[in-house]
C-alpha positions in Angstrom: -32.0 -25.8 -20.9 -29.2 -28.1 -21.7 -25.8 -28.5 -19.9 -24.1 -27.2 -22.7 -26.6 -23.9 -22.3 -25.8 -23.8 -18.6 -21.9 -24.4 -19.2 -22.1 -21.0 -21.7 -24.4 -19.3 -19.4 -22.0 -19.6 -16.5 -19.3 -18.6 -18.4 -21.2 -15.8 -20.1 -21.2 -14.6 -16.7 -18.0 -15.1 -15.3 -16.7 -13.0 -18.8 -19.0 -10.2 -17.3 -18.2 -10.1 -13.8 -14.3 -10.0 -15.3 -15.2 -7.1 -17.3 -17.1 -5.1 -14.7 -14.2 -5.9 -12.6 -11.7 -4.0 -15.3 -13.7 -1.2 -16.6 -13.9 -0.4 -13.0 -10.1 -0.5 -12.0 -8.6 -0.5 -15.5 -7.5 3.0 -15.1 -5.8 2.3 -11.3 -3.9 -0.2 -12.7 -2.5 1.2 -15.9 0.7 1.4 -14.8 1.0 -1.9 -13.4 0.0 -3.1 -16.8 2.7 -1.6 -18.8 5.0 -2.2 -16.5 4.5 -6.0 -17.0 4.2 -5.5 -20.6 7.6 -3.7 -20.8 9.4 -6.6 -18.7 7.5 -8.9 -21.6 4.9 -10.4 -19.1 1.4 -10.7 -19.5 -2.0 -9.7 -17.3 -5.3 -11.3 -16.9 -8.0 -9.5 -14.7 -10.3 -12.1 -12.6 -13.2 -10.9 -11.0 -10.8 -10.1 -7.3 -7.2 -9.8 -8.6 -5.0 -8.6 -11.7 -3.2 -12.0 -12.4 0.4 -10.7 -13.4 2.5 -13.5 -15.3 6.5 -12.9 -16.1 8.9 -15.0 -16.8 13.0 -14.4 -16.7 15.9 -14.4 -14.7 16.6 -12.8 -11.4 17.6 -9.5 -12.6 14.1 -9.4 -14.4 12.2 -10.3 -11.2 14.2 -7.7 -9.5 13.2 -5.2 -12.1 9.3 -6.7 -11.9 10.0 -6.0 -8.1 11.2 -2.5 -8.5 8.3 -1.5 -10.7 5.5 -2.5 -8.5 7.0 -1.0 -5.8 7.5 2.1 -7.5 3.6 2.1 -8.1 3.3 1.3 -4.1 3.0 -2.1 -4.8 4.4 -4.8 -1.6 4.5 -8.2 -1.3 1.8 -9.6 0.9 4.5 -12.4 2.3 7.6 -11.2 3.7 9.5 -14.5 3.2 12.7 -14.4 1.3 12.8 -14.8 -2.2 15.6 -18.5 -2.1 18.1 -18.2 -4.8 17.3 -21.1 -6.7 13.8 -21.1 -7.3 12.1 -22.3 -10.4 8.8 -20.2 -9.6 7.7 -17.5 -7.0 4.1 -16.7 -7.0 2.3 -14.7 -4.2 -0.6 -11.7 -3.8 0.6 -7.8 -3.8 -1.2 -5.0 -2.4 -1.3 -1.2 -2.2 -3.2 1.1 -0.1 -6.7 2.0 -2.2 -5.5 -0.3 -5.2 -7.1 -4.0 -6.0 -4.6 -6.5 -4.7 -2.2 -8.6 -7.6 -1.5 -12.2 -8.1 2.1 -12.3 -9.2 3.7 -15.1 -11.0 7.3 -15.3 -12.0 8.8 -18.6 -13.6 12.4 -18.5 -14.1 13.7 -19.0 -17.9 17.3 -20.1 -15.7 17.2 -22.3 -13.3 15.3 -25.4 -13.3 14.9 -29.3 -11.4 17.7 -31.3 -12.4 18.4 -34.9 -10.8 21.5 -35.3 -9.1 21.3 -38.3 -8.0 18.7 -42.2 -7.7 17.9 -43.2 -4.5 16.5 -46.8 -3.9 13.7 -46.8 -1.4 11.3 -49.7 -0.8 7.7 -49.1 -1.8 4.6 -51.3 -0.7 2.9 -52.0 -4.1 -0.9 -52.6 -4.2 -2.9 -55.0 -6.8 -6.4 -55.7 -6.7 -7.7 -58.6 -6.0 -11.6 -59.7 -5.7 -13.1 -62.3 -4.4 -16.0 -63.5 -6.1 -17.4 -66.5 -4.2 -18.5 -63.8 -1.2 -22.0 -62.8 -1.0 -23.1 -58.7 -1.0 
């Protein structure tokens, strides 16, 4: 078998385990599927979680927020959500559901520099000596 066999094999594989993984909860999480797909996200199902992707502004990962909790969805961290964040990406769990892996990227804020600091920086070069034995 070549590695090229192997490499499809495995991923053969992984493809089934992800859909034995769906056909089993597909039905439990319906509604968390159309609720990202209203809000114009997308879901992948691993083999563990249903990876939820959005992207927007805050009042969109409110809404994101609101829906999942409406299905009895709650963050697993109970950290704040900061007011300028770029990304906020954490699992989400329900009693008797399979847990989520939520990812929101904002479409508004983003990194922008304010400002150029000088800082010194050791640089490197290689050097070889080849007169020394091994």
């Amino acid at each position: 078998m070549t590695s090229i066999d192997k490499d499809l094999a495995a991923a053969a594989r992984r493809l089934a385990d992800r859909m034995e993984w769906w056909s089993t909860n597909r039905v439990i999480l319906g509604g968390v599927l159309e609720a990202v797909e209203e809000l114009g996200g997308v879901c992948e199902a691993s083999t563990t979680t249903l990876d939820v992707s959005v992207a927007g502004n805050r009042a969109k990962l409110l809404e994101l927020y609101r829906k999942l909790g409406e299905l009895g969805y709650r963050r697993d961290s109970v950290e704040e959500i900061p007011e300028k964040a770029t990304s906020i990406s954490g699992y989400w769990s329900a009693d008797g559901k399979p847990r989520l892996w939520v990812y929101f990227t904002s479409t508004v804020c983003r990194r922008v520099p304010v400002r150029t600091e000088m800082q010194e920086v050791t640089v490197y070069d290689i050097v070889c000596n080849e007169e020394e034995t091994q």
